[in-house]
N, C-alpha and C positions, 0 to 999 in steps of 0.2 A: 956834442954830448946830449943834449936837449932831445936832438932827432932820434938819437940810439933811445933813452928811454920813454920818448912818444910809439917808437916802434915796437918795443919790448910791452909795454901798454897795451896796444894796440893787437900784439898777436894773444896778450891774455886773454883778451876781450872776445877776440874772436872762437878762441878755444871753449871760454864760457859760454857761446851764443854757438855751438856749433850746431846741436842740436838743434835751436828753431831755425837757424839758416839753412838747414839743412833742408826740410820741411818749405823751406818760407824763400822762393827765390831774390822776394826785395832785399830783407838780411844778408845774403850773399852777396849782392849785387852790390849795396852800400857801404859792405865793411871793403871790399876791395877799389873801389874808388878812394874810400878813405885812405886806405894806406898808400893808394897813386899820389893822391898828395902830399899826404905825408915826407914821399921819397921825392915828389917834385919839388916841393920846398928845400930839401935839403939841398938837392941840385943848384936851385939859383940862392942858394945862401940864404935863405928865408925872407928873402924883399917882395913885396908886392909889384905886381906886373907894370907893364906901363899903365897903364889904364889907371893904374891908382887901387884898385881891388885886389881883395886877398883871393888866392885859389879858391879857397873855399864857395864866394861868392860865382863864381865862374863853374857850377859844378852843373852837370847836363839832367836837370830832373822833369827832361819831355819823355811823357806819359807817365806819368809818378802824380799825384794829388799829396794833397796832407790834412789832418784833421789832429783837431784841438784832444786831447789827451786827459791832462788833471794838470790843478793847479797847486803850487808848492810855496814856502817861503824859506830861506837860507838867514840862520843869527848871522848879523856883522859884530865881528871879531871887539870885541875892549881892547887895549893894554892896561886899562884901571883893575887890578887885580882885590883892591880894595872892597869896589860894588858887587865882585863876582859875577864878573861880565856883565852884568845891566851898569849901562853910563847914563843915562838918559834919564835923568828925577824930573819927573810931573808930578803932581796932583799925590803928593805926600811918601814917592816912593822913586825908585831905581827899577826901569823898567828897559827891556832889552829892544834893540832896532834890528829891523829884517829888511830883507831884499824880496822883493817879489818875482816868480818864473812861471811862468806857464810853457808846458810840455806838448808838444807833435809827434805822430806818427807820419811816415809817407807809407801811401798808401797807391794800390791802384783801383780805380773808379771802376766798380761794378755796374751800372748803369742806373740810371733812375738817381743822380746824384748819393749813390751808396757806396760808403769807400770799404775795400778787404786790407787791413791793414796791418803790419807788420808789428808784433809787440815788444819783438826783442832788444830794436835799440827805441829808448826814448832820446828825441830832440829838447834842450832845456835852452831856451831864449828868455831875455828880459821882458816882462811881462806887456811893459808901456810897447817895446816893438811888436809885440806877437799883437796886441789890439789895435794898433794901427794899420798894422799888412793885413790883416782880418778885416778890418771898416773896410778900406779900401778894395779886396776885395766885393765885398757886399754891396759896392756902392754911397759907402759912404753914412754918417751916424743923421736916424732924422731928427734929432734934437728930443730936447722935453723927454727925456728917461733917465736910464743909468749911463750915459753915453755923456752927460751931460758934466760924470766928476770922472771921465779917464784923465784927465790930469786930478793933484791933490787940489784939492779945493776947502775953502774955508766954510765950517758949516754953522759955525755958532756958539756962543758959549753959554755954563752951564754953571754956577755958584764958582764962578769968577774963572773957571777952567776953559779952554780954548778946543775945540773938536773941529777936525776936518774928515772929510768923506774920499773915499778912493775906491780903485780897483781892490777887491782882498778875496780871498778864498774862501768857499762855504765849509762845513764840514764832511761833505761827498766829493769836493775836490772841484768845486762847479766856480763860477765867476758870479759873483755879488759885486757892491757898493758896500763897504765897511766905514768903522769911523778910526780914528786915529788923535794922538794928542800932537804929533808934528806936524809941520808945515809940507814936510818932504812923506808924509804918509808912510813912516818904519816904525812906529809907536803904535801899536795896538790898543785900543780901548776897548772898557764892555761896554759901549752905550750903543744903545738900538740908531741904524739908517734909516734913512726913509723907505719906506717900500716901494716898489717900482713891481713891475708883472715881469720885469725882464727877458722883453722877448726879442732883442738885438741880440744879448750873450746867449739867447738859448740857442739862437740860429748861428754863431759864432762855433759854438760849440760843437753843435751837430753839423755844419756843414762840410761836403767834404770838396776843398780847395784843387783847382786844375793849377797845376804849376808849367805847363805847356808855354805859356806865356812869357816868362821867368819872374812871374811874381811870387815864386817861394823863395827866389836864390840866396835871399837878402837874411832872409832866416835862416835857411839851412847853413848859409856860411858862418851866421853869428852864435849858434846854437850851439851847445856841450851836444856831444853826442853820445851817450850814455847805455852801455851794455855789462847788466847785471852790475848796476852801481857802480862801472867807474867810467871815465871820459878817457876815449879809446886813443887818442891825442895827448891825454896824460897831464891834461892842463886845467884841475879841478880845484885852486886850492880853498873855495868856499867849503866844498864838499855839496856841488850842486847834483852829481848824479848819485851820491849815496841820497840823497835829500828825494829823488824824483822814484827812484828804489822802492822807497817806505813808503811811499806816494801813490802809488802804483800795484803793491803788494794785493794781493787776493788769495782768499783763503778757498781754496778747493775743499769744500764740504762735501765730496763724493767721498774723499777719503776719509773724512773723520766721522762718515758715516759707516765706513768700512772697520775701520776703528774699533769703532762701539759695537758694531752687531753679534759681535760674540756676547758681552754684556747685558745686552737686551737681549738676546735669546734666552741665555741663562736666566735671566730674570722672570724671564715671562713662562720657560719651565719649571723654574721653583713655585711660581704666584700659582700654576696650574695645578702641581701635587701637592701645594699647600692647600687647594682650596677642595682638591678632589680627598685628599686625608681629610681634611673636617669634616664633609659630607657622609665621607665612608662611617668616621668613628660618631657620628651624630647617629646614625642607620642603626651601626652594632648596638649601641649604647640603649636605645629604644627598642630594639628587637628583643636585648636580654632580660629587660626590663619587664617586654609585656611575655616572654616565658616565665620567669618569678611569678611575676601575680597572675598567671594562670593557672599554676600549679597548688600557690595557696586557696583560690577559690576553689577547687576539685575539692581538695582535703574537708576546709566549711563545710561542703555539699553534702560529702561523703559521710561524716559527725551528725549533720542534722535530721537526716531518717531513723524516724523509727524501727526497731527492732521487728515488730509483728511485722510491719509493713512489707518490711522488709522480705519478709517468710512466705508473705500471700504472695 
């Protein structure tokens, strides 16, 4: 039953993303692999092969790269209905715990380490795996930065309060060093981190990953796979790809520039015969003006000769 509504998922997903797969041959290529597994799992009863690996991890991504995406955080669920969903009182209050994820595309390598990559599905992995398969790649973290709180880390306290520093999400979606009131780094705090120049996540970020190797597999396998917000697998129940959705969302300003240009025309031809009407009736107004008082001066003129004078 599981399988039927991973499949029924699955073909939504596809139908939503038709359009950029259509366009986009990695889209194509990944949603139909997905559902091979999909129907190969059902086949062996959904057990992991001998090896010990799930299909998933076993999935052939030579000539495929991937690059780092946006990052997201998912509420964990209360059942204290009481707090309304924040369980966690610090520092004089009921405050909510999150999960952290950070998102991939696969992509393929344009050269010059520049990846074209596929936007229709987002991959959603646990944040702590996605920055270790990422060091790793890279070679490894050199210390003395932000590499230094990828685990949660204790960072000090503060008028008897306890703060620790982690991985957490900037407001562009980038990878920072946050701070936190828990141990386990799902409590968000406002208090400022230490600054770092960040330039391990900047290269984490922009790098685009060769997975030739099989050093994506581990991710692609563990990854929500997410097309137009849902996980084509059917097996979301945080709500990690509506999460990566919002995440990811971009606003086409060509169209709301389209929008508006009726508006601003109109506008700009009103401001125009408003401004060419006042000029006009500023012109009249002074034209009729200086006919009146030339007519009165004639008449003056015409009163103040003399009679004789007039006769010579």
């Amino acid at each position: 039953m599981m399988k039927l509504v991973s499949l029924l998922g699955l073909a939504s997903a596809a139908a939503a993303a038709a359009s950029s797969s259509a366009a986009n041959p990695i889209a194509s290529t990944m949603l139909k692999e997905a559902s091979h597994r999909i129907l190969e799992g059902d086949e062996d009863g959904g057990e992991e092969d001998e090896g010990g690996d799930d299909n998933n991890n076993n999935a052939n991504l030579a000539g495929y790269s991937l690059q780092y995406s946006t990052c997201l955080h998912t509420k964990i669920a209360s059942d204290d209905d009481a707090v309304e969903g924040n369980s966690y009182y610090v520092n004089g209050a009921y405050r909510a715990q999150y999960n952290l994820y950070a998102t991939f595309r696969l992509c393929t390598d344009s050269g010059n380490g520049k990846c074209t990559c596929d936007a229709s599905v987002e991959y959603a992995t646990e944040m702590d795996n996605f920055l270790e398969s990422s060091l790793t790649y890279l070679g490894g973290a050199g210390g003395g930065d932000e590499t230094d709180y990828l685990e949660c880390t204790y960072g000090g306290a503060e008028n008897g309060v306890d703060y620790y520093l982690g991985p957490q999400c900037s407001d562009s979606g980038g990878l920072i060093i946050g701070t936190f009131y828990d141990e386990d780094c799902t409590v968000k705090a406002g208090y400022s981190a230490p600054s770092f120049s960040y330039n391990t996540f900047s290269s984490i970020e922009s790098t685009c990953q060769d997975c030739s190797n099989g050093g994506c597999n581990d991710l692609y396998g563990d990854a929500h796979q997410c097309v137009n917000g849902k996980d084509i697998a059917g097996d979301d129940d945080e709500g990690v790809c509506s999460a990566a959705k919002r995440a990811t969302a971009e606003v086409d300003y060509s169209r709301v520039k389209k929008r508006n240009y009726g508006a601003v025309l109109f506008a700009k031809v009103f401001i125009g015969m408003l401004v060419i009407g006042l000029i006009g009736g500023a012109v009249f107004l002074a034209y009729t003006y200086y006919l009146r008082h030339r007519g009165d001066r004639t008449e003056h003129l015409v009163e103040s000769v003399p009679v004789g004078a007039a006769l010579t």
